[in-house]
N, C-alpha and C positions, 0 to 999 in steps of 0.2 A: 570447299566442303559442300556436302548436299545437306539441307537442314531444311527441315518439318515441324513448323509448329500447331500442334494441337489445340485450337482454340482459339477463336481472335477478339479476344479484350486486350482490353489496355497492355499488360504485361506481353503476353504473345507478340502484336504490334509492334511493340514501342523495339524487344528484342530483336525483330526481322529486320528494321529499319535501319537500325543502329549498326549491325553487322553489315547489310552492305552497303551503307555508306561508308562503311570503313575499308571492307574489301568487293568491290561489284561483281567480282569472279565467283563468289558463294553462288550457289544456285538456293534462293531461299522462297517459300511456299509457305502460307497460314491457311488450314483448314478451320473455315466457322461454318456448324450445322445450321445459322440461319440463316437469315436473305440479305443480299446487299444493303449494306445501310440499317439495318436493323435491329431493334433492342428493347431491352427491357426495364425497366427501373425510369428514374428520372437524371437528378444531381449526381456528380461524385464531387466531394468537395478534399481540398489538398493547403500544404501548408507552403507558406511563401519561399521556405528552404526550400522544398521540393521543386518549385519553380526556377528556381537559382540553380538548380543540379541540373536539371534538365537543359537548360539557354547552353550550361558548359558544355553537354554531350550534343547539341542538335539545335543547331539556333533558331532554323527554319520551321521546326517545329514548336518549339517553345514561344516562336512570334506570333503564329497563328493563331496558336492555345491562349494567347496575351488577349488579341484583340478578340477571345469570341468569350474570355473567361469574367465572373461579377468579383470584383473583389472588394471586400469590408473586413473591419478591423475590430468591427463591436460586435461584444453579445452581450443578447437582452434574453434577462430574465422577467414572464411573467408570471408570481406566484402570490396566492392569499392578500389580490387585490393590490398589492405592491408589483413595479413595472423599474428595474433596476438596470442600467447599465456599464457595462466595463469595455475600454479601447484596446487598441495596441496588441490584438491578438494573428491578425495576419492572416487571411484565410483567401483562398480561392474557389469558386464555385463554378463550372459547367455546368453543363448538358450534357449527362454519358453519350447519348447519343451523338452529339456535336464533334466529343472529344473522341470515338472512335469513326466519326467520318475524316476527320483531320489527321488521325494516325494511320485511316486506309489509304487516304488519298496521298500522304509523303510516300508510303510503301509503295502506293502504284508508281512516282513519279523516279522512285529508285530502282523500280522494275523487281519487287517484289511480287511473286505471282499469289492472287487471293483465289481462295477458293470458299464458296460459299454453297448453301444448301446440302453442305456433305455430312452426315454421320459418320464421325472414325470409329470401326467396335477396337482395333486395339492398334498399340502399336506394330505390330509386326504386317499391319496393310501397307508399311514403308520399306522393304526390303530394303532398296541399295540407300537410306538414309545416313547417312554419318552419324550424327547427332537428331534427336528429336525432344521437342521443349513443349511439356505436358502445359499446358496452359491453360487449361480442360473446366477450370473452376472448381469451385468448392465440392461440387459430385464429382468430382474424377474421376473420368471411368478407365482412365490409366492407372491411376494411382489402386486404382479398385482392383483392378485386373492384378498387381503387383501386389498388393496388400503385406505378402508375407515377408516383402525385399525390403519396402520403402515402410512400414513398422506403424502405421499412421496412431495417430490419439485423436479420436474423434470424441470433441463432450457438447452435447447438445442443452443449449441454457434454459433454465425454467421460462425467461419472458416470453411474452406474444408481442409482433409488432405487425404491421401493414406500414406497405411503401407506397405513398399517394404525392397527387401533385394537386397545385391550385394555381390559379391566376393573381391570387393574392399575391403586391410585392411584397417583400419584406428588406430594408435595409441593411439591418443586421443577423446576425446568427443567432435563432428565435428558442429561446425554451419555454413552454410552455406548461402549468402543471392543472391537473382539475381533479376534485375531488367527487366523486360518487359516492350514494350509499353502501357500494360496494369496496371501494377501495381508490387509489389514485390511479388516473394515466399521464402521461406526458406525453411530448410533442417536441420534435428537433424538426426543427424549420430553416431551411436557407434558400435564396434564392440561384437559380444559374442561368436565366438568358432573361433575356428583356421581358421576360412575357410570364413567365413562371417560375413557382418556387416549386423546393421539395417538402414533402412535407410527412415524416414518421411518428405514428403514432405508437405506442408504448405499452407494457402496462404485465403487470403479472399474471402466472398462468389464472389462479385460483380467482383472481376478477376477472378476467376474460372470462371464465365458465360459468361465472355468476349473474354475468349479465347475457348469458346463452350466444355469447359470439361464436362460441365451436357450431352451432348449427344454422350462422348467417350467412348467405353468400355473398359474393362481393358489393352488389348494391349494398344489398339490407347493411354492411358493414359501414359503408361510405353515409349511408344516411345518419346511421347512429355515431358515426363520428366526428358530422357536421352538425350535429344537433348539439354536441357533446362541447365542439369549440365555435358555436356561435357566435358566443360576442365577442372574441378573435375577427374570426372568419367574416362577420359583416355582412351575411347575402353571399359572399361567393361561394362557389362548390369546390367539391377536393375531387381528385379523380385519380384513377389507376388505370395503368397500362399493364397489368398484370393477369389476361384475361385467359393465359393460357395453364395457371393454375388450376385444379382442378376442388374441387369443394372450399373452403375457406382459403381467404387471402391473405390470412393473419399467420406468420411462420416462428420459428423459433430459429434464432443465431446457432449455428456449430462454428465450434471453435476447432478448430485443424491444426496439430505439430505433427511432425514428422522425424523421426529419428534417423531415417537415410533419404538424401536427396536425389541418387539418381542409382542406377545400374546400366547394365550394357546384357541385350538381351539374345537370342537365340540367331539374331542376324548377324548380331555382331554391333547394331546401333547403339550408340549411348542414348539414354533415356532419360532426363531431369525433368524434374517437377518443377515449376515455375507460379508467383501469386500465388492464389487461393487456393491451388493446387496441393501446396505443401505448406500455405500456414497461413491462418485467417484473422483478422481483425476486427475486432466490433467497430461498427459506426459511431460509439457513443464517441469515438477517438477521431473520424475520418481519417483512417490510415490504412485501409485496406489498396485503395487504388495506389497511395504512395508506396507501400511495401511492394507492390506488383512491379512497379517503374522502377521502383531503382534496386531489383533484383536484375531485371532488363541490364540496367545501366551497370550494375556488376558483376555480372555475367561476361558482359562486354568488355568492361576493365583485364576481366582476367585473360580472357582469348589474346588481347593488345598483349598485355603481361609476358606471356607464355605464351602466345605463338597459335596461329589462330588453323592451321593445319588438322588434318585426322588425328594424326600422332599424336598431337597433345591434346587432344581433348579429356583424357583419364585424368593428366596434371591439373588442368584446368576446373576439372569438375571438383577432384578434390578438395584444393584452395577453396574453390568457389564457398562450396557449404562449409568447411571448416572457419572461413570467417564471415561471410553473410549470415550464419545462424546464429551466429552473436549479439548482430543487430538487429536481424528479424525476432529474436525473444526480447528482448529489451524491450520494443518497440511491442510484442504480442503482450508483455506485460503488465506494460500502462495501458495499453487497450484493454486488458482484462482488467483491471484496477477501475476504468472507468467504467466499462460495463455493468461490472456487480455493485458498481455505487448509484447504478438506474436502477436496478434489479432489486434492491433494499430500502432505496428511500421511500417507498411509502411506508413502508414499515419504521423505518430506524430514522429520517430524517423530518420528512415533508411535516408533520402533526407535531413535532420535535424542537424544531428550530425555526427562529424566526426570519423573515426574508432576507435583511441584510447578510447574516451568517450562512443560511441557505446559499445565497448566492458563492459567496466566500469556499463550500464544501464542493461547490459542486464544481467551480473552476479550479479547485486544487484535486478534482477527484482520482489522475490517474497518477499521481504523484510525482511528473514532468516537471509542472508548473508550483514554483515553490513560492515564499512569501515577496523575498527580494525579487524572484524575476516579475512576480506581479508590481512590481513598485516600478520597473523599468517600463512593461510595457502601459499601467494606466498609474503615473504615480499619483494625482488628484482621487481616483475612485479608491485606492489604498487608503491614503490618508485622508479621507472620509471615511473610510471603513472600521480605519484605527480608533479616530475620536467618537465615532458609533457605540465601539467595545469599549473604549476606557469609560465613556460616560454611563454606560448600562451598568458597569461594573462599579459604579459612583467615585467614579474619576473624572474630575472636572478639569477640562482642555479650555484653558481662556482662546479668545478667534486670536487668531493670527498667530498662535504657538502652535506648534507640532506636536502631534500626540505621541505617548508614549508606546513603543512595540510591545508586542501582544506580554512576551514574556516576561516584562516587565511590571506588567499589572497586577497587583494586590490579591490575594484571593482571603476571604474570611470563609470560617467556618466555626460553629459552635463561638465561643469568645476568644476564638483564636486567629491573629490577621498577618498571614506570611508578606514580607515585602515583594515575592515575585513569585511566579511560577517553578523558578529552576529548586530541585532538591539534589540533594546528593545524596546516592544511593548509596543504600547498608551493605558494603564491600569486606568480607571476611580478610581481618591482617595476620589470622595467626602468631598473634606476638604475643601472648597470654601467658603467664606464668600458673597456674592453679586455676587459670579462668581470672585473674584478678587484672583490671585496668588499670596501666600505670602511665607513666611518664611517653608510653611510644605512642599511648594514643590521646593521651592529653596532646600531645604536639601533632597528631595527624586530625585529630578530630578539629583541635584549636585552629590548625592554617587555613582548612577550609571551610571551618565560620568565617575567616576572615577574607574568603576568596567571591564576596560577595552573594552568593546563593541564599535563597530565603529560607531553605532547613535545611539541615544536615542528619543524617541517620547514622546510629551507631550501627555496626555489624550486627547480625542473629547473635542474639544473647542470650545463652541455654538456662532453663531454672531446675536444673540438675546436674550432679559431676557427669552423670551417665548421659545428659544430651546433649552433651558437646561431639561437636564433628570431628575435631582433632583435640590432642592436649595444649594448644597454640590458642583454641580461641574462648571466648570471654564467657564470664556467667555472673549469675544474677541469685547466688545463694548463701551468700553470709554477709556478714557486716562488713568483712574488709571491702569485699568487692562493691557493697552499695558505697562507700565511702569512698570507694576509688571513682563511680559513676557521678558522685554529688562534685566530688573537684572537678568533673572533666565540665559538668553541664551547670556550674555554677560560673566556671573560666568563662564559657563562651558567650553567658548573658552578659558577663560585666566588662568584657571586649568586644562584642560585636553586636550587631542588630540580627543575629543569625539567631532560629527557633532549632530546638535542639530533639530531636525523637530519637525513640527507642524501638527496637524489634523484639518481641521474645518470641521462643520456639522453642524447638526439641529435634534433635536430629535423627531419631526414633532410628530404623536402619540402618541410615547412612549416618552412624555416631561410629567413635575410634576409628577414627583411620590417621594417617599422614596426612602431615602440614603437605600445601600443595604441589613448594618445591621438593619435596620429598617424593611424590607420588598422588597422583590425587585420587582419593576413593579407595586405595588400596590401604589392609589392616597395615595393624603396627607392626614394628619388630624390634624389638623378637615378640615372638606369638604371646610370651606370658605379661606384655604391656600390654595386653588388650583387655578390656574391661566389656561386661557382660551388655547384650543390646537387646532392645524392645521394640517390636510393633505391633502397627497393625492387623496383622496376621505373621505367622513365622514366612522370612523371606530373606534368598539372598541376592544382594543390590546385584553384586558381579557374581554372575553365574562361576562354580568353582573356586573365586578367589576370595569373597567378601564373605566376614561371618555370618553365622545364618541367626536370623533375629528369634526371638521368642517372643509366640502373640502374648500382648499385654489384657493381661488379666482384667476383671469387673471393678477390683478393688482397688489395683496400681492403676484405672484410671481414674478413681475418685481419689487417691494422694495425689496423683501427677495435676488434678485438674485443680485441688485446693494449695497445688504449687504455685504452679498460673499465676492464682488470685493473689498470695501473698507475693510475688516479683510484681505482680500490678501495682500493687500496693508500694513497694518498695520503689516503683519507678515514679511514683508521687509522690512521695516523699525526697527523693531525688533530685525535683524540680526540671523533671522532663514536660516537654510542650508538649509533646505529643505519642503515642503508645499505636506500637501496630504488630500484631499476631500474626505469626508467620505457616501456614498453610499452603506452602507451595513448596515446590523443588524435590519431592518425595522424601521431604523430613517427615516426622510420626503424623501432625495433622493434616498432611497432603495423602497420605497411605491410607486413612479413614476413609478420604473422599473421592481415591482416584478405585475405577474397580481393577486394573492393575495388580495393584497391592492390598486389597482390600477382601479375604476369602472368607470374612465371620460368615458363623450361620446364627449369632445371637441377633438383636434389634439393631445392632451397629452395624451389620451388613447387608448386603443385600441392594436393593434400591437406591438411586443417588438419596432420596428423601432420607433411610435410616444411615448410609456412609456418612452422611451430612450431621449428622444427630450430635457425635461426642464434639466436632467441632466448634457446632454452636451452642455447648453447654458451655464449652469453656470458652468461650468470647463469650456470652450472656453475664458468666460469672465474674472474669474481669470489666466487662462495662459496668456491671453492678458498684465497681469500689475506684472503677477511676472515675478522678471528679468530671461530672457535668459538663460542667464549661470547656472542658478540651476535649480535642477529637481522637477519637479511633480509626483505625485503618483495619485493613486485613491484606494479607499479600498471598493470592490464588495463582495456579498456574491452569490459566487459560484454555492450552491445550494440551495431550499429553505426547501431541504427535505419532503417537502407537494405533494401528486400527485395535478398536475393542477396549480403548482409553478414554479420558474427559474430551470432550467436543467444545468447540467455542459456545454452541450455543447450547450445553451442559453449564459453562462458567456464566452464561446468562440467570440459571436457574439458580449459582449456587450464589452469584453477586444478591438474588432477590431474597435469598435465604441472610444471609449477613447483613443486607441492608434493614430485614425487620427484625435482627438481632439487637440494630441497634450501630450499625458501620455508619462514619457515615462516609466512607471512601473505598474502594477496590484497586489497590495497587497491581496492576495488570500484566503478572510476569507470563513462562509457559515454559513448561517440558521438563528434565532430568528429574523423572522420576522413572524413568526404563532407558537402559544404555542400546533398547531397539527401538529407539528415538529417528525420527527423519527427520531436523526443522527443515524451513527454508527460510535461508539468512536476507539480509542486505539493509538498508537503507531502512530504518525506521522500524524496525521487521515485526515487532511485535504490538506497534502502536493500532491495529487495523484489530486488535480484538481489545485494547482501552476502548474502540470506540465503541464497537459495537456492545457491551457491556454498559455505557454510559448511559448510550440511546433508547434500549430495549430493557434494561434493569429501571433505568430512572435511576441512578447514582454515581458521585462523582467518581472518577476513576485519574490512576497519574501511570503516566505511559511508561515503558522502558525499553531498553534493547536498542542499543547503536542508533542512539540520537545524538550524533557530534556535534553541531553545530547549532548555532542563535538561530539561521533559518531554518531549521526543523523544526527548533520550538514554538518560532511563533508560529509557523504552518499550522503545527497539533493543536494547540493554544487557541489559534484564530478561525481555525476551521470544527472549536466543540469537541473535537476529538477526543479531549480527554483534559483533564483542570490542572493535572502539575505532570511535570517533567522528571523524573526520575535520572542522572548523567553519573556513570558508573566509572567506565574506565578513562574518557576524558579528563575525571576531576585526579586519578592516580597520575597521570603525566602532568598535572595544570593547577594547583589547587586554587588559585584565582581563574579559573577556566570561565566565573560568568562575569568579572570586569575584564577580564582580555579581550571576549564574544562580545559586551557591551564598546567597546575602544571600534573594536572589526566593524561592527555595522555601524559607528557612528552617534552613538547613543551617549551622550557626555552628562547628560544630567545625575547619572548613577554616582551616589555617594561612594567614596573607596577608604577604608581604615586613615585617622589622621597621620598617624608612622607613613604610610605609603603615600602618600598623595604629590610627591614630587616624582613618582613613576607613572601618575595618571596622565598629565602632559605629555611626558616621553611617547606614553605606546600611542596614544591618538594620533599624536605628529607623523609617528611611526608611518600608521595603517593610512592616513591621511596623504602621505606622501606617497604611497603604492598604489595606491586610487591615481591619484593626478598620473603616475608615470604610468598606470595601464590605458587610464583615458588618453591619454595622446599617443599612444602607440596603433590603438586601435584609428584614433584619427588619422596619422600619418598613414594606416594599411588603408582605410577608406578614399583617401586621396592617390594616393596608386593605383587604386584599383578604378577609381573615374580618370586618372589618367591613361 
């Protein structure tokens, strides 16, 4: 094949080289617009995986990179006079420059032809090309030129950074943070050759303008940011090779996807994008140059694969982006997770959190790096970190015990002190006879007080027939029913150490419908089981299918709200620990607050301020008559996911409106209150607005949303994120799901029900024994592989 690559960085390179060392017959060519040898920036730093991937595909290469590459395993944090550090992270540091003389000089020696000082305007300057690998970088004027084919997503970040170098060494991989009258900057430091580090400076747009950086030029910038990290810096200077910018040297990150990786154009050339080309990475990660490389390197996989001919290069391509985009978004991910955790922490962490937990947030920032795997790689700095939190949280760790994981730690609140972080979420059972609690949920609620968890929540408890979701689930308006609530929450004190909460709400709209095996959201049937429904404005949930609501009058919400108070009332008397008002999921008081569903033209509509109004009457009223000493909650949906819906940083606003109601927690759900909902799912998915809620409101907040495991929790737990854990569906397949989680990691101090406790040896043994037979499997693979 004839192949032209566009661009010669890393990725470009690394691709030329790869290919004909595989086949020498290619006839292959790298155009770079600059001069031999030539470049820009300083370090690119990579991770020790990426070094192990590389040795497999090109040893000669990956030797070289060895002996000219710095590699350190700590970062050090320095912040608010505190200087912390953590091991066992793995990192390799060049010299961009170094590392693209060493990738030109394999290609020359494989007879790779370089071509240097060439501007390409497009590709069709390659007529008889087979294939052509845009490699172009982050401007691609390939990609530009195609724009309409290859779909791109260009978002350009609010930060300002400058890429400088110093002579300063530094050992480890340096965070640096300093505060101004203006706001914070930071500093990512690492070293790559004997003589030099790199060194980026940080910082938001709105403090760059304040300290007039948009009108400094590259000096004036380097002075004021030697001034700025002096006693750092010590006497040395920071410098830039960036002199071919033009006015300010301070840029902002674009982030790059692409929705098509390659076409075949007007010659008949295949055309792929390649690196930064077609998807970019913040440095807050160092994975921009690793995504380059071992796009390179699977690229090359597939040609091997398939057959590295003309012919298949359409097979090829396709594969190619059908499964490298998989890992190049994964990997774009946590680089954006890590980024926007630079991009916020002056605001939501730095003034917020103190150094130890600081450090803690910012090495779990892109959510890669989880609790446990920080135990593997620094377990000493861990468990200093552990007995840091249990003791601030006045958990006393005698020396030479092991401290308690994060999710185990105690939280108080008003006169109220949960044994752990883990809650179980208020999960609707639809098993309700008239709304009244009987015997299915004395036994569901009863098993998992006993599954270890420090509260347990009943389901949404309506305090009217009409605010029930379904005729399946529970309510909170006559005597049988409280009498059914006082057996469930009086069983669970006098068998377990479990604290027992309440939910009440209104399902305003979304009331009468089908139990969920039934249908969910959808009325009743037959039509004349349906009972009449109320909101906050007339509205129907399911366009065409769902009744259409009637707005609720001035008066029906002064009975609805002195309903409220007496279920308040009645859940005190009940002997519940705890009460939390449910204002999310677009039941009646989520309809108030989202403008969605919210169309009044009286004082209740309008402005978040007046949608906010009937809400916090009735939280106001019920805080008024629950006692003192126990806590309230409220449960918000975050976001509404609909453009022209609540915003995360709306539920900031609406957290500060509750908190001076009188909350003193924010259960941190989001969304189904519009079925033209988009979440984005995955891993932890809704914990990243618990935080930001905790941070910027100033209130404690308990996470939810597919948190499975003990390592999630303590992550959230450990990292401030958020004070309790909320576990929904887990605890329906698990109802001891937080002594099984305690057995898994290890944790044996945890008391289990006396009935059970000839099962708490069994699972330890269990898990204990799957530990030992993975550790020596992996040992046995490790000795293979040095053999």
């Amino acid at each position: 094949m004839k192949i032209v690559c566009i661009g010669g960085g890393p990725g470009g390179l690394y691709f030329a080289l790869l290919m004909k060392q595989r086949n020498p017959a290619h006839d292959i060519t790298v155009v770079e617009r600059n001069k031999p040898y030539d470049t820009f920036g300083w370090g690119v730093v990579f991770s020790d995986a990426t070094m192990d991937n590389m040795r497999q595909w090109d040893k000669p290469t990956a030797d070289a990179i060895q002996q000219a590459f710095n590699h350190w395993d700590d970062i050090e944090l320095l912040f608010k006079g505190e200087v912390i550090r953590s091991g066992g992270h793995g990192f390799v540091g060049i010299g961009r420059k170094k590392l693209l003389n060493i990738l030109q000089a394999r290609c020359e020696q494989l007879g790779v032809k370089l071509v240097f000082e060439t501007e390409v305007a497009s590709d069709l300057d390659y007529p008889d090309a087979d294939l052509i690998i845009a490699s172009d970088g982050v401007n691609s004027r390939i990609r530009t030129l195609h724009q309409d084919r290859f779909e791109p997503e260009l978002v350009v970040r609010p930060n300002r950074f400058i890429w400088l170098g110093t002579k300063k060494q530094y050992d480890a991989f340096t965070f640096i943070f300093e505060k101004t009258e203006h706001g914070w900057f930071q500093a990512h430091i690492y070293k790559f050759d004997d003589e030099t580090s790199t060194f980026i400076v940080e910082c938001p747009e709105h403090v760059w303008l304040a300290h007039g950086l948009d009108q400094a030029g590259p000096d004036e910038s380097i002075a004021f940011c030697e001034k700025l990290f002096a006693d750092n810096l010590q006497g040395e200077k920071l410098m830039s090779n960036a002199r071919h910018l033009r006015g300010s040297a301070w840029i902002n990150f674009t982030r790059v996807k692409c929705e098509h990786w390659w076409l075949k154009n007007q010659n008949g050339a295949h055309v792929v994008l390649l690196g930064d080309a077609v998807h970019t990475a913040h440095f807050a990660i160092g994975s921009g140059t690793k995504l380059a490389l071992e796009d390179a390197i699977d690229l090359t996989r597939k040609f091997i694969e398939l057959g590295d001919g003309a012919g298949q290069i359409e097979d090829v391509l396709t594969t190619y982006q059908a499964d490298r985009s998989v890992e190049a978004l994964r990997l774009q991910n946590a680089a954006w997770n890590a980024m926007e955790w630079f991009e916020v922490c002056g605001e939501r962490y730095c003034d917020q959190l103190e150094p130890p937990q600081f450090m803690y947030s910012m090495l779990t920032r892109s959510q890669r790096i989880s609790h446990e795997n920080l135990r593997l790689r620094d377990k000493a700095w861990l468990e200093g970190y552990e007995r840091w939190l249990a003791e601030r949280d006045g958990v006393a760790v005698p020396a030479g015990q092991t401290p308690p994981p994060p999710m185990f730690l105690p939280y108080t609140v008003r006169g109220l002190t949960l044994k752990n972080r883990v809650v179980v979420s208020p999960m609707a059972q639809y098993s309700c006879v008239e709304g009244l609690p009987a015997d299915y949920h004395l036994v569901h609620l009863g098993a998992r007080a006993l599954g270890g968890a420090g509260m347990v929540f009943a389901e949404m408890t309506c305090v009217t027939p009409e605010g029930r979701i379904t005729p399946g689930c529970p309510g909170l308006y006559n005597a049988e029913q409280k009498a059914g609530w006082k057996r469930i929450a009086d069983w669970i004190h006098a068998h377990s150490d479990a604290k027992f909460a309440m939910q009440l709400g209104h399902a305003g709209s979304k009331a009468s419908t089908r139990v969920a095996w039934e249908g969910t959201d959808l009325p009743l049937e037959p039509p004349s089981a349906n009972w009449p429904i109320i909101g906050a404005s007339a509205q129907q949930y399911l366009p065409g299918v769902s009744q259409v609501s009637k707005e609720i009058s001035r008066d029906e919400m002064q009975a609805l709200k002195q309903r409220f108070v007496e279920a308040a009332q009645d859940v005190s008397d009940i002997g519940a620990d705890w009460l939390e008002l449910h204002c999310a999921h677009g039941y009646l008081l989520s309809e108030f607050i989202s403008p969605l569903t919210n169309q009044r033209s009286d004082e209740y509509g309008g402005s978040l301020q007046n949608r906010l109004r009937y809400p916090i009457e009735v939280f106001k009223a019920m805080r008024a008559v629950w006692p003192a000493d126990k806590p309230m909650s409220v449960r918000i949906s975050a976001t509404d996911w609909v453009e022209g819906g609540i915003t995360p940083a709306d539920a900031v606003e609406i957290a500060k409106a509750f908190k001076a109601a009188g909350a003193d927690l924010v259960d941190c759900s989001a969304g189904q209150v519009s079925k033209d909902e988009k979440p984005v799912y995955g891993r932890m998915w809704q914990t990243p607005f618990a935080d930001r809620v905790r941070q910027e409101a100033g209130i404690a907040t308990m996470a939810v949303g597919a948190i499975t495991e003990a390592d999630h929790v303590n992550s959230i737990i450990a990292a401030g994120r958020a004070d309790l854990c909320a576990i929904a569906r887990p605890h329906l397949a698990n109802p001891a799901w937080t002594l099984s989680e305690a057995a898994r990691i290890g944790y044996t101090p945890i008391v289990w029900p006396k009935p059970y406790y000839q099962g708490k040896r069994q699972i330890e043994a269990l898990f204990e024994r799957e530990k030992a037979q993975v550790a020596a499997q992996i040992a046995q693979a490790a000795m293979h592989a040095a053999a």
